[in-house]
C-alpha positions in Angstrom: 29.6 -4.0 77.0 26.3 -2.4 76.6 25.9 -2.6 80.6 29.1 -0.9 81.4 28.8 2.3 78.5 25.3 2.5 80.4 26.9 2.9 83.6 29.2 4.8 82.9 26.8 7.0 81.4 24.8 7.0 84.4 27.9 7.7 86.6 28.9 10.6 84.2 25.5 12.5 84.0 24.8 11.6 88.3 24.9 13.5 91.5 27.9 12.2 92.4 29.7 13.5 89.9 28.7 17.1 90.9 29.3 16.6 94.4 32.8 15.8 93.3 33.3 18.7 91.4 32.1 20.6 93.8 34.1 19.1 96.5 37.3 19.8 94.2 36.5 23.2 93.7 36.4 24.1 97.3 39.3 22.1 98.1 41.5 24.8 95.5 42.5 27.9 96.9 43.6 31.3 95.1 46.3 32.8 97.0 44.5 35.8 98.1 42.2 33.4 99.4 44.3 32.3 102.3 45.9 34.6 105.1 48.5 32.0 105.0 49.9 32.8 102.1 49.9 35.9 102.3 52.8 36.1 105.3 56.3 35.7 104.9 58.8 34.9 107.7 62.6 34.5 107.6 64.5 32.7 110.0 68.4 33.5 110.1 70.5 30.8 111.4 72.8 32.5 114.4 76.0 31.2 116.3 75.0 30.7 119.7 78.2 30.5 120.8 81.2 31.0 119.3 82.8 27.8 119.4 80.0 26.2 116.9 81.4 25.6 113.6 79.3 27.1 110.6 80.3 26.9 106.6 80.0 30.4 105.6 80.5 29.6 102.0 82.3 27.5 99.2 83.9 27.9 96.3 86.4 25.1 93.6 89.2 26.1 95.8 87.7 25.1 99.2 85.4 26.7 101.9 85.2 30.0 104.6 84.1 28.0 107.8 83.8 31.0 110.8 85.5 33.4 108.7 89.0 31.0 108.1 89.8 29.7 104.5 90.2 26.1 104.1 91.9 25.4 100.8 90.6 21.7 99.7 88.7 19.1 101.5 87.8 19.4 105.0 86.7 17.6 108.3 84.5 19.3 110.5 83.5 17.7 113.6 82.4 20.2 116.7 84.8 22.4 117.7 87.5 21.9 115.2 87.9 22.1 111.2 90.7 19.9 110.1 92.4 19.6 106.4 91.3 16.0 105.0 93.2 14.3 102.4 91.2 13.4 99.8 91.3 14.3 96.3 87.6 13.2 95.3 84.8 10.7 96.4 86.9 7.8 94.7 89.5 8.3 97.9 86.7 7.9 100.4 87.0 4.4 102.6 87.5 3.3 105.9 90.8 4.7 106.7 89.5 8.2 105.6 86.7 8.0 107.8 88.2 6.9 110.8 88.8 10.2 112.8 85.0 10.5 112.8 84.1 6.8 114.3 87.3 7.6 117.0 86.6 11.0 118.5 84.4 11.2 121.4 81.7 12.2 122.1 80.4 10.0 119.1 78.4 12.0 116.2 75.2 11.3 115.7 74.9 11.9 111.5 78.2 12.2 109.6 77.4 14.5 106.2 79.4 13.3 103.4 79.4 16.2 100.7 80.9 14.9 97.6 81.3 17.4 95.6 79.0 18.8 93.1 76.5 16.3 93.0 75.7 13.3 94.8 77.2 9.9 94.4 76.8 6.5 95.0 79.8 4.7 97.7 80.1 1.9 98.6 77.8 0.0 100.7 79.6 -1.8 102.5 81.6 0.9 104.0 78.4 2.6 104.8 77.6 -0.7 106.8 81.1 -0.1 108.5 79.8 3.2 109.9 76.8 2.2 110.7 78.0 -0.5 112.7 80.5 2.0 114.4 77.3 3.7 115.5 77.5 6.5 113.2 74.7 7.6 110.6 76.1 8.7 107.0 74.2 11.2 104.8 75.9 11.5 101.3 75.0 14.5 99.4 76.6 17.0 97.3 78.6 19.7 98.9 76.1 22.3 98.5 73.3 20.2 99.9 76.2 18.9 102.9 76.9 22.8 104.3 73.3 23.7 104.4 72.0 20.7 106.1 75.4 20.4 108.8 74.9 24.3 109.1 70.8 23.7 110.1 71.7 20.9 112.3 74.6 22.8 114.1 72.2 25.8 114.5 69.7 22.8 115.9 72.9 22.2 118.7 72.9 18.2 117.2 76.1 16.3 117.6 77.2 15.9 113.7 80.3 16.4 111.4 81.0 16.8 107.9 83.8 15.7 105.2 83.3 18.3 102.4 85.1 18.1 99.3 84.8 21.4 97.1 82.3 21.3 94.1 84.6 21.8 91.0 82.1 24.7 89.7 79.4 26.7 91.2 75.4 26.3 90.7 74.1 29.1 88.5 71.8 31.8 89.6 68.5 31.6 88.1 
């Protein structure tokens, strides 16, 4: 016991510990301190064409995708927004998924937005698509428009099956 308090008295008190201090120090930055920081940039997602489908915005009652109102759940897959009958996650299986794993060509990443948050399906119909060749992101609706809108803007091959979020994420 009386070696180790030594030692670590030793280390305390040492060199070493000041070059790690002062190896700390210089590895924090203020933000003045880097030019970096200092710069902002904005990048605006834009339609290249006008056949790409982007979600404008979403409400409880459903979504503006390219400036039409789609009251409900939805199916987008390039080129086309479709109603899709579903009344929550609970209704989402095989048969409710099957226009995405028959249309050609074949998505790459299907988004699942479920609503206002994330949740949990079942794994073995996420097998099922996979096997069909076709990833599955689930996310919550929010989360599901931003990222199909990135990757549409990125010209990738994906769709989405949005259901509305019952309420709206506050401002803060």
């Amino acid at each position: 016991m009386a070696l180790l308090s030594r030692s670590l008295q030793w280390f305390r008190s040492s060199h070493i510990t000041n070059v790690f201090r002062q190896r700390l120090r210089a590895c924090s930055t203020n933000v003045s301190d880097d030019e970096f920081y200092q710069r902002t940039t904005v990048m605006m997602l834009k339609r290249d064409s006008a056949d790409m489908v982007f979600v404008d915005s979403y409400s409880p009652m459903g979504f503006v995708i390219n400036g039409n109102s789609v009251t409900g759940p939805c199916a987008l897959i390039p080129n086309a927004i479709l109603q899709w009958n579903v009344r929550d996650w609970r209704d989402i299986n095989e048969e409710s998924l099957s226009l995405f794993y028959l249309i050609e060509p074949r998505l790459e990443l299907l988004l699942l937005g479920t609503g206002d948050c994330s949740r949990r399906l079942d794994s073995a119909l996420l097998k099922f698509m996979k096997r069909m060749g076709i990833g599955v992101e689930v996310q919550g609706t929010p989360n599901a428009c931003a990222t199909f809108n990135f990757l549409m803007s990125d010209r990738r091959t994906v769709g989405a099956a949005l259901i509305p979020p019952l309420k709206l994420p506050k401002d803060d």
